[in-house]
BAMI-445847 format. One record per atom (N, C-alpha, C, O): residue in three letters; x, y, z. Coordinates in steps of 0.2 Angstrom, whole numbers, plus 5000, padded with zeros to 4 digits. Each point is the difference from the previous one (the first is absolute). Layout:
BEGIN
ALAXYZ;...
This chain:
BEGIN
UNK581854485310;UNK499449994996;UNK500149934996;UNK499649955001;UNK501050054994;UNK500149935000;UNK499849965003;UNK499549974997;UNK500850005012;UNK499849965002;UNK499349985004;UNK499849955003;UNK499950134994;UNK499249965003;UNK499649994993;UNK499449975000;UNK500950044996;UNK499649974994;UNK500149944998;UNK499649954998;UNK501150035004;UNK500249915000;UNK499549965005;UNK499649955000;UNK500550085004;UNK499649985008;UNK499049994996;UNK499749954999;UNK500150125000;UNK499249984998;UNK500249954992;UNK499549994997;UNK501150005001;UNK499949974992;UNK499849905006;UNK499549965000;UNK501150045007;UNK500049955001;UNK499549975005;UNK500049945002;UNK499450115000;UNK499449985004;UNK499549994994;UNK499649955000;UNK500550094994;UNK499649974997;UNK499849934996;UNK499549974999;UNK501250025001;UNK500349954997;UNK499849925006;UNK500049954997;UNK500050075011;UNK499749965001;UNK499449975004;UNK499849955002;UNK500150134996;UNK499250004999;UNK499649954995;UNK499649965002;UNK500750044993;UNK499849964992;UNK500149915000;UNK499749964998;UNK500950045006;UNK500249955001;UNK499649955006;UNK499849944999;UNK500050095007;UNK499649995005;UNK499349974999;UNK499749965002;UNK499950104992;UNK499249954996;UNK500349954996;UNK499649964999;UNK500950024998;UNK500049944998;UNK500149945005;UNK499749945000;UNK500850105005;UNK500249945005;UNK499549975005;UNK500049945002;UNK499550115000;UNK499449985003;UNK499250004995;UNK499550035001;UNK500749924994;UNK499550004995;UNK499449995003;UNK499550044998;UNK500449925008;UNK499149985002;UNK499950075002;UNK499550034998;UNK500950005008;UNK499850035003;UNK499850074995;UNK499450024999;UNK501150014999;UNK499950044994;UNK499449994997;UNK499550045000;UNK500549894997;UNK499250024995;UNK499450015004;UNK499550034998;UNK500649935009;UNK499150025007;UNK500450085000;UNK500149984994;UNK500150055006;UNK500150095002;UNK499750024993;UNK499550045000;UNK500749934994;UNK499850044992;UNK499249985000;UNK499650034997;UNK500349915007;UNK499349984998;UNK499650065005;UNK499550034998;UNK500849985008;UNK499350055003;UNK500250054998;UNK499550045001;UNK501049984996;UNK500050084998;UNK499450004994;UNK499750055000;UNK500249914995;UNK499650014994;UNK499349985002;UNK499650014996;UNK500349955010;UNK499349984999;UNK499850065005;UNK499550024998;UNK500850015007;UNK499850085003;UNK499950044995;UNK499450014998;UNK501250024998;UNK499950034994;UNK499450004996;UNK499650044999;UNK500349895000;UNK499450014995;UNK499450005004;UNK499450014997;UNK500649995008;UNK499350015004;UNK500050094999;UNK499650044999;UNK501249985004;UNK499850084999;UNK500050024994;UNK499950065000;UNK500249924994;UNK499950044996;UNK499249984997;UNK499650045000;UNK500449914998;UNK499049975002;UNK499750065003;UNK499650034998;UNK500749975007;UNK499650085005;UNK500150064999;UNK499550035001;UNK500949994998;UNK500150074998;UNK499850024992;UNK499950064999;UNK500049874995;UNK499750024995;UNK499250005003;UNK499850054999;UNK499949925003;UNK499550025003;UNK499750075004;UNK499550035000;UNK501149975004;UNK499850065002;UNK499850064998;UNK499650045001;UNK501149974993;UNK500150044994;UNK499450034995;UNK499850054999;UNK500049884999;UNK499550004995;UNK499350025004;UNK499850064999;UNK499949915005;UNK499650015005;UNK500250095002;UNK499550044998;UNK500949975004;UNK500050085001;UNK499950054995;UNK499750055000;UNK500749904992;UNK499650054994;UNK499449984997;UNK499950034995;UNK499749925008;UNK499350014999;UNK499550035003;UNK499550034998;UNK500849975007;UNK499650065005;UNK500250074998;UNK499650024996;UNK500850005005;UNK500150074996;UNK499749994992;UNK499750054997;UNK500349915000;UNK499450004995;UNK499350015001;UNK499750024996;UNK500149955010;UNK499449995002;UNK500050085003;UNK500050044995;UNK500049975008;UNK500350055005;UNK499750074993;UNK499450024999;UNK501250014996;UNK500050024995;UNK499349984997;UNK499850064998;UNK499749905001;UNK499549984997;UNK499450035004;UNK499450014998;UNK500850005007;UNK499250045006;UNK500150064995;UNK500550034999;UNK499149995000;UNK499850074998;UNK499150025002;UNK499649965001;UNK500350115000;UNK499350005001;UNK499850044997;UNK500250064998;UNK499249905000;UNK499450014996;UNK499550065001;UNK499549995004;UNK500550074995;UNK499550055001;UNK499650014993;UNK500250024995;UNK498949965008;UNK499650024995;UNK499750065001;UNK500050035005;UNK499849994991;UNK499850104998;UNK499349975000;UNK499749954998;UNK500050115006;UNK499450035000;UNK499749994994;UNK500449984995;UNK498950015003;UNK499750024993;UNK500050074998;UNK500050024994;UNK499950025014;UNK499850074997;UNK500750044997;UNK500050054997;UNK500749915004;UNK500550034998;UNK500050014993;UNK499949964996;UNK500250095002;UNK500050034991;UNK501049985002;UNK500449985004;UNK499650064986;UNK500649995000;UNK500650045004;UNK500649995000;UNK499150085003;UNK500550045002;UNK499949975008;UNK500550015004;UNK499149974998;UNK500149955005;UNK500549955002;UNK500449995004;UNK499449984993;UNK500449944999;UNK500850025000;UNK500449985004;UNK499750074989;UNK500850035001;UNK500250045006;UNK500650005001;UNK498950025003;UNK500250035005;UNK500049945007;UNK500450015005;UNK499349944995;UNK500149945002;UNK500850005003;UNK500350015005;UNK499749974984;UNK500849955002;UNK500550055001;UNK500549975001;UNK499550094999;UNK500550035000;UNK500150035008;UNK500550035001;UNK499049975004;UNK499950005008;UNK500449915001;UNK500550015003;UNK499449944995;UNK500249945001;UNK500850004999;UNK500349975004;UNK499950054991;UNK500650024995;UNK500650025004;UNK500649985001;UNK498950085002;UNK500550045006;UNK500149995007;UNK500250045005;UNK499549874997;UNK500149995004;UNK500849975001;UNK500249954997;UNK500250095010;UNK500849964999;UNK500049945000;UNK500649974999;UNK499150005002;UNK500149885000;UNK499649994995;UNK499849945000;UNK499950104994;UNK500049964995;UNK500149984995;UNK499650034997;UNK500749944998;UNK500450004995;UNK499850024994;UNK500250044996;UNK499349925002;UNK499649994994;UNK499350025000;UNK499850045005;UNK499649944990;UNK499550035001;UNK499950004994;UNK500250054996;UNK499449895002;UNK499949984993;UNK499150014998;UNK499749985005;UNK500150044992;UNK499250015000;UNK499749944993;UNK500250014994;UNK499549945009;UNK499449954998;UNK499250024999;UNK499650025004;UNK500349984991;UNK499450014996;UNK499449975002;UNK500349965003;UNK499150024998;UNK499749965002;UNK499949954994;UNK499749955001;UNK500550094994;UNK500049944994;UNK500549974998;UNK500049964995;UNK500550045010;UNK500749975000;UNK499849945006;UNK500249944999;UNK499550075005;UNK499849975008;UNK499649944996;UNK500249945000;UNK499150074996;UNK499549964997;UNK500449944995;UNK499949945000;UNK500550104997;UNK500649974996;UNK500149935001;UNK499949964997;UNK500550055010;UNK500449985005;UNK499649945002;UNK500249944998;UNK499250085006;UNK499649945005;UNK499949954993;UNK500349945000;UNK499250094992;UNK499949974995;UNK500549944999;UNK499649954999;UNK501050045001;UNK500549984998;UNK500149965004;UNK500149944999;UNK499950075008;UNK500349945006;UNK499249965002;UNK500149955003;UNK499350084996;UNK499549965005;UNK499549974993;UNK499949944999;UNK499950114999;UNK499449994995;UNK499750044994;UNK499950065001;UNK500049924995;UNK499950034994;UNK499150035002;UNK499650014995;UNK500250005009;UNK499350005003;UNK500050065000;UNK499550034999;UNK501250015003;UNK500350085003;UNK499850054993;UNK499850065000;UNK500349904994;UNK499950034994;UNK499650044998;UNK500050044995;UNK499449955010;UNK499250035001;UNK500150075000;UNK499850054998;UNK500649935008;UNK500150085003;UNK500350064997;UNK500050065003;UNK500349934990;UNK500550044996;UNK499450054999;UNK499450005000;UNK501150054998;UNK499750094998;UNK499750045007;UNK500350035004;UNK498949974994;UNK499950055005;UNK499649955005;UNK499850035005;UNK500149904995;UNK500049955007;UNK500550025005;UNK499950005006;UNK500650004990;UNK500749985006;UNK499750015004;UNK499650054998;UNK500349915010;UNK499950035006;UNK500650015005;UNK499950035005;UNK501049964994;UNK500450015000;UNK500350065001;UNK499750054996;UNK500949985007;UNK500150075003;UNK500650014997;UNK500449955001;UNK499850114995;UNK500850044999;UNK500549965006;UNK499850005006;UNK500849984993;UNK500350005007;UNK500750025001;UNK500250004994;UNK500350035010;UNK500550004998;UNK500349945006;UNK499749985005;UNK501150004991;UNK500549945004;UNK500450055002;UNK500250054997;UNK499849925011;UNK500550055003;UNK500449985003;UNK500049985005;UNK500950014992;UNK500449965006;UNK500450055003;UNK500050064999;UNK500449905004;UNK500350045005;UNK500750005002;UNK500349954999;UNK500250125004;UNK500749974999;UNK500249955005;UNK500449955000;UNK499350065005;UNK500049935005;UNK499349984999;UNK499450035000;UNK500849874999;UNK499349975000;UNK499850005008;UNK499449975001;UNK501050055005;UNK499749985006;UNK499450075000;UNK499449985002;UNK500750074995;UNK499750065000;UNK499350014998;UNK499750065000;UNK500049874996;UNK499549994996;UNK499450015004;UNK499650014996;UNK500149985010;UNK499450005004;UNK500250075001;UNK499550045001;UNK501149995001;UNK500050095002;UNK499650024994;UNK499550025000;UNK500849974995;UNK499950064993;UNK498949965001;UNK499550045001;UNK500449924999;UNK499449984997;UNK499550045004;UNK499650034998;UNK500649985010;UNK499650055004;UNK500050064998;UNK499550024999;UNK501350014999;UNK499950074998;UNK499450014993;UNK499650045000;UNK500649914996;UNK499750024995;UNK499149995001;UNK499650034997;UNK500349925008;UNK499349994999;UNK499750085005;UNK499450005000;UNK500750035001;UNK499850065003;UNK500050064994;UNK499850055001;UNK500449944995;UNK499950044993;UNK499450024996;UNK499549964999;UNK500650094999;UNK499150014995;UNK500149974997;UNK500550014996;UNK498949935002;UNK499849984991;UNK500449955003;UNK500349974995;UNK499950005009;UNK500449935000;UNK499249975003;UNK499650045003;UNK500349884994;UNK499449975002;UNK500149955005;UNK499750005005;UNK500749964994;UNK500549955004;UNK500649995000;UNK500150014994;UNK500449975009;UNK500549975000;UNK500049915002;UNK499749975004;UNK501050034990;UNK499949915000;UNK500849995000;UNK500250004995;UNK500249985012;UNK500849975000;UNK499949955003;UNK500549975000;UNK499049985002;UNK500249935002;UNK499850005008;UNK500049955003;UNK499950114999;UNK499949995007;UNK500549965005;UNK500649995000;UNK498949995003;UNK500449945004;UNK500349954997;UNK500349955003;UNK499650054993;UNK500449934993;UNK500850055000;UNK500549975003;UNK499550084995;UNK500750025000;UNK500450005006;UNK500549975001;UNK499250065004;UNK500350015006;UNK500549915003;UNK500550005003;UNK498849954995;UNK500249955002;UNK500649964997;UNK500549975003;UNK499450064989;UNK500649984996;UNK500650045002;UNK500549975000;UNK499650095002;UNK500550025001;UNK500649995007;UNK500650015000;UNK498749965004;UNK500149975009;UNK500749944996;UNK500649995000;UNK498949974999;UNK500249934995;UNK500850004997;UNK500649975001;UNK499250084995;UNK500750024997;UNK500550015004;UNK500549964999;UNK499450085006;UNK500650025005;UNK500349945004;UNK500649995001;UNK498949975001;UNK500049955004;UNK500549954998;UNK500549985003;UNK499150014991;UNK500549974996;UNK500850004999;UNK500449965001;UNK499650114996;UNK500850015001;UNK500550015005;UNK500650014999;UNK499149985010;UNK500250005005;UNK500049935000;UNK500649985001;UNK499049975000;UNK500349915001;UNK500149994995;UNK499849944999;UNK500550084994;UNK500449984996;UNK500950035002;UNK500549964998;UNK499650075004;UNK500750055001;UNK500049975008;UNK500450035004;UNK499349934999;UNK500050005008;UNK500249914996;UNK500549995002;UNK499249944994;UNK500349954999;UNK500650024997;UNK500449965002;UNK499850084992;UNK500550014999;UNK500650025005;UNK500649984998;UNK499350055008;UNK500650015003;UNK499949945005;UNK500550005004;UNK499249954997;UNK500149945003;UNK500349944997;UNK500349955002;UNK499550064993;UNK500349964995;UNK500750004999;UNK500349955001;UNK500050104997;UNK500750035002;UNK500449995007;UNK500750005000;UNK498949995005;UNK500349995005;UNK499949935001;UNK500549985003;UNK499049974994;UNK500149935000;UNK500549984996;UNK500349955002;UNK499850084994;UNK500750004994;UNK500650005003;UNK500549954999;UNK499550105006;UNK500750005003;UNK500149955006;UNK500649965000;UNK498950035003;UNK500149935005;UNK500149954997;UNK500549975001;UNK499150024994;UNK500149934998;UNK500750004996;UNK500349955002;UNK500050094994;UNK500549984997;UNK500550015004;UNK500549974998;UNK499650095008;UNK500650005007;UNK499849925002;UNK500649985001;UNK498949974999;UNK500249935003;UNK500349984997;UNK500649985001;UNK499150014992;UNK500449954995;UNK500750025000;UNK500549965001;UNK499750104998;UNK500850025000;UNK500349985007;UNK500650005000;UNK499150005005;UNK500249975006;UNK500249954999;UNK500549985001;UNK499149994997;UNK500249915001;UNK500449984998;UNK500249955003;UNK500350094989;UNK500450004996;UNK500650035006;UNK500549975001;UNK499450075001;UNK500750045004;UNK499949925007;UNK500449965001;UNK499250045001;UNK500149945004;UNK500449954999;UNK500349975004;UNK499750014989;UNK500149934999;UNK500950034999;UNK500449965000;UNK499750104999;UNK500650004999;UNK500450075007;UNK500450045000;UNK499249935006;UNK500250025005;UNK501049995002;UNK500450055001;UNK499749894997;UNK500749994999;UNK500450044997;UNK500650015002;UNK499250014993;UNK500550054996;UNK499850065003;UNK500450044997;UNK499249975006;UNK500150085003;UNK500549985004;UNK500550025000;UNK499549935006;UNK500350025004;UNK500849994999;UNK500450035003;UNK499749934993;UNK500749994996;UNK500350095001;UNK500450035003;UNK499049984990;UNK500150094999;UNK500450035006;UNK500650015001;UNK498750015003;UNK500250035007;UNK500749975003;UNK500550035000;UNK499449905002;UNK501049985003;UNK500550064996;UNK500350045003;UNK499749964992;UNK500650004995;UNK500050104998;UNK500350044996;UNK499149985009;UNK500250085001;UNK499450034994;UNK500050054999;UNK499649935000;UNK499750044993;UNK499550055005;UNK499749995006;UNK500350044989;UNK499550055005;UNK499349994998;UNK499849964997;UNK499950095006;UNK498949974998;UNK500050034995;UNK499649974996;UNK500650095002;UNK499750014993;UNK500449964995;UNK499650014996;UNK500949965003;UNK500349954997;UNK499649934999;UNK500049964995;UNK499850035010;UNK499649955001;UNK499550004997;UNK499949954996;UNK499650125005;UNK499350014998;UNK499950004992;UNK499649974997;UNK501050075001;UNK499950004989;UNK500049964998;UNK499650014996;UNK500649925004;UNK499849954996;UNK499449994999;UNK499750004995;UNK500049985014;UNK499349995002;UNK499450044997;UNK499449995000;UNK501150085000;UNK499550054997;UNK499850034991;UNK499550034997;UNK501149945003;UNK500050014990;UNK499549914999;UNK499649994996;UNK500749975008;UNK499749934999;UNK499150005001;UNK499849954996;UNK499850105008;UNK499450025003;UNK499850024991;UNK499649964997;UNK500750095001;UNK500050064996;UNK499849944994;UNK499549994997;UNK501049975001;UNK499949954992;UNK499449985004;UNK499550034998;UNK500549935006;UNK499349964999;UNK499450055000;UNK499649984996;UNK500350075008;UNK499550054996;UNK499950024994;UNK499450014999;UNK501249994995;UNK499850014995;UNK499949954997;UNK499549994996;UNK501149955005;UNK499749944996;UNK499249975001;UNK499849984995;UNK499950035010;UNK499649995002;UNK499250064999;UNK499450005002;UNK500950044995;UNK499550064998;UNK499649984991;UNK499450014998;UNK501249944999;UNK500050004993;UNK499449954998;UNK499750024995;UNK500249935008;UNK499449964999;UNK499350035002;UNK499549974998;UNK500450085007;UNK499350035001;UNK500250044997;UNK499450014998;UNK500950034999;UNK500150064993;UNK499449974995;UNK499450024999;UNK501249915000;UNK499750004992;UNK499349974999;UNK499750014995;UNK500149955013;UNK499349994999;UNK499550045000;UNK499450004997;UNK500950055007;UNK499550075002;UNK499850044992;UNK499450004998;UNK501050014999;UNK500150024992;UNK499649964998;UNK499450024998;UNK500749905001;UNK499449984996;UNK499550005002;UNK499650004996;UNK500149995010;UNK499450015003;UNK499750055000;UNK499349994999;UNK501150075001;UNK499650065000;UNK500050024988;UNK499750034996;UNK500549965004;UNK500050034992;UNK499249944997;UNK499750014995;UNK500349945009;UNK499549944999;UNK499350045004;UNK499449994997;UNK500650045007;UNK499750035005;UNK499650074995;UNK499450014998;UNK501250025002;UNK499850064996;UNK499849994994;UNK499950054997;UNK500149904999;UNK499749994995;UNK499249994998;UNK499650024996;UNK500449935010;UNK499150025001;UNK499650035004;UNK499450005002;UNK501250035001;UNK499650085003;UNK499750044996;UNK499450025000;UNK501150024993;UNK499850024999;UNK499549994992;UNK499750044996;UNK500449895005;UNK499349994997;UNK499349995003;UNK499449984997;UNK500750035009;UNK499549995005;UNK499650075000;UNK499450014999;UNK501250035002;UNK499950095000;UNK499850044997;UNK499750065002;UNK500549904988;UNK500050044996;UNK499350035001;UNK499649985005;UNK500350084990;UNK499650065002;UNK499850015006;UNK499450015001;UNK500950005004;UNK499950035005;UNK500650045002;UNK500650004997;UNK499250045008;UNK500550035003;UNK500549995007;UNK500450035004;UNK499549904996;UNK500549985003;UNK500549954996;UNK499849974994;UNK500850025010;UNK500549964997;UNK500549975003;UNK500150035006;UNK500349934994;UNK500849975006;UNK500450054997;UNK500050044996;UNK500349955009;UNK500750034999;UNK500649964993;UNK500249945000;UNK499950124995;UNK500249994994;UNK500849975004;UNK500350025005;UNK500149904992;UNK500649975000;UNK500550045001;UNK500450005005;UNK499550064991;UNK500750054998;UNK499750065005;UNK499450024998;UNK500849995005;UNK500549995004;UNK500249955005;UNK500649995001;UNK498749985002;UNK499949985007;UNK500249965002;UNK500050005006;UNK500249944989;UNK500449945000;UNK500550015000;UNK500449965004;UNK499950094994;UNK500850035000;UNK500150015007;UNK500549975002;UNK499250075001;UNK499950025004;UNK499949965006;UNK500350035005;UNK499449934996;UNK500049935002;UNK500449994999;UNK500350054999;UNK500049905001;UNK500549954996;UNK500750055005;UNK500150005006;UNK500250044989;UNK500350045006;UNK500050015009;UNK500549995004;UNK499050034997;UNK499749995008;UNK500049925002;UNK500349985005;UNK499549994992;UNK500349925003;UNK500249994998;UNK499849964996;UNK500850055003;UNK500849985000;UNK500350045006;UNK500549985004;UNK499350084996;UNK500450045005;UNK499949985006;UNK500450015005;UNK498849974996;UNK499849985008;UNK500349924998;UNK500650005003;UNK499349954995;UNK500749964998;UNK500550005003;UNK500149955002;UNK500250084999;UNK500950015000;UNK499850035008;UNK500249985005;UNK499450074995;UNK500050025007;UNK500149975005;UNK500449995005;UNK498849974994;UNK499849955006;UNK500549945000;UNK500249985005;UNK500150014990;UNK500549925001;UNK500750055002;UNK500349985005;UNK499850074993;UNK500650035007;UNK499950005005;UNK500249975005;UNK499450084994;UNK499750015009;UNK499849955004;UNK500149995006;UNK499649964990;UNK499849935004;UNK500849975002;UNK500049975005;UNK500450034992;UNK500549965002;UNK500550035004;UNK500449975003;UNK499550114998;UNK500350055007;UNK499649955004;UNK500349955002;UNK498950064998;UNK499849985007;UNK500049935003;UNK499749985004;UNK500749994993;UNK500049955000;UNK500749975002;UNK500149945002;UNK500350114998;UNK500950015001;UNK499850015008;UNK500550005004;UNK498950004999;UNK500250065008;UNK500149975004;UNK500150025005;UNK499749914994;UNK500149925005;UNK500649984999;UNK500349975005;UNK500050044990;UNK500649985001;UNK500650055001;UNK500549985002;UNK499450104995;UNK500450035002;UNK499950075004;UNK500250054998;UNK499649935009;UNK499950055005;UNK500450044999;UNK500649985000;UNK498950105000;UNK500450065002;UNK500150025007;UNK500350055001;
């Protein structure tokens, strides 16, 4: 035990010694590791946030059912409580038609004012949302076949399209993300190539003198591993200011609404974490595959 902790104390050790010893090439390996990184994390804060505005958006379809005129009030309760006891729906909040005139009053034209008391031309309504928002055009059908329901209002084709959209989205977002990772590993398995190339001689010294391939490999492989993290540290830190700068006039962009970014705490942490880890990964792994030219199994 001892002597394998001496042994990984001394690959490490020349590991550390070898990014100084190959300073150019070292800093071209740390330089694509951070400019990959920060493209993926650029990406993946986008995808993130993008995915929780949709599920805001998403969350935000609710449907509109307005009541009958002839509905009295034991109608109407018997309405909502047929609505109520549907399994996909969650809520079922009932709007006034003096609540509705309220409403338009305030966003379009004070002209609606006319309409107050016994003018309203306006209908009782209840908001309908739902435990799944994909389920929003099922429940609108069910309910539009109901007594004392006069129409049904979810966005129709407006939802449908927004929800296509959404999905869409989230599948060539998570499909650039997994190629970008892979352009990550190519690009940084050359650079670290080029680095093992230039010191093709000292491998073969190695090999003359008996060492074995996994002996060989750890240097190379803890060596892969630093420049990943080293190289993780400068898209961290941009990422963090960019998005804390980002989310600052998001959510003044947002304010009163019901959507929002994704709040720092966690998700920077959280971040920042994961690229480091894909860091260290890809600069290992890239310098495995990178060993296979020169150390045939």
């Amino acid at each position: 035990t001892d002597m394998k902790i001496r042994t990984m104390w001394r690959h490490i050790r020349d590991a550390v010694k070898s990014l100084f010893r190959n300073g150019w090439s070292t800093f071209g390996a740390i330089s694509a590791v951070s400019m990959v990184l920060l493209l993926v994390g650029i990406f993946v804060s986008l995808l993130f946030n993008m995915n929780k505005i949709a599920t805001d958006v998403e969350q935000d379809v609710n449907v509109r059912v307005y009541i009958d005129l002839a509905a009295d009030e034991t109608k109407t309760a018997e309405l909502k409580a047929a609505i109520e006891a549907l399994d996909t729906v969650d809520t079922v909040k009932f709007r006034s038609k003096d609540e509705e005139l309220e409403d338009i009053t305030k966003s379009v034209a004070q002209e609606f004012e006319l309409f107050k008391n016994d003018s309203n031309p306006l209908r009782d309504a209840f908001d309908v949302s739902t435990k799944n928002p994909k389920q929003t055009k099922e429940v609108a059908n069910v309910i539009e076949k109901m007594d004392y329901v006069a129409r049904v209002n979810y966005g129709g084709a407006r939802a449908d399209t927004l929800f296509k959209v959404i999905a869409t989205a989230r599948n060539v977002g998570i499909g650039a993300i997994s190629v970008l990772l892979i352009i990550a590993l190519f690009l940084i398995s050359n650079t670290i190539r080029s680095t093992i190339y230039a010191r093709k001689t000292e491998i073969e010294i190695m090999q003359l003198v008996g060492a074995t391939k996994a002996y060989i490999r750890w240097p190379f492989f803890l060596e892969g591993g630093l420049i990943g993290l080293i190289g993780s540290i400068l898209p961290i830190t941009l990422l963090w200011v960019l998005y804390l700068w980002v989310y600052k006039g998001g959510s003044d962009f947002f304010a009163g609404s019901n959507f929002s970014l994704l709040a720092p705490n966690p998700f920077l942490y959280r971040l920042s974490w994961a690229m480091g880890g894909v860091g260290i990964l890809i600069g290992s792994f890239g310098s495995i595959f990178s060993m296979r030219r020169f150390l045939k199994k």
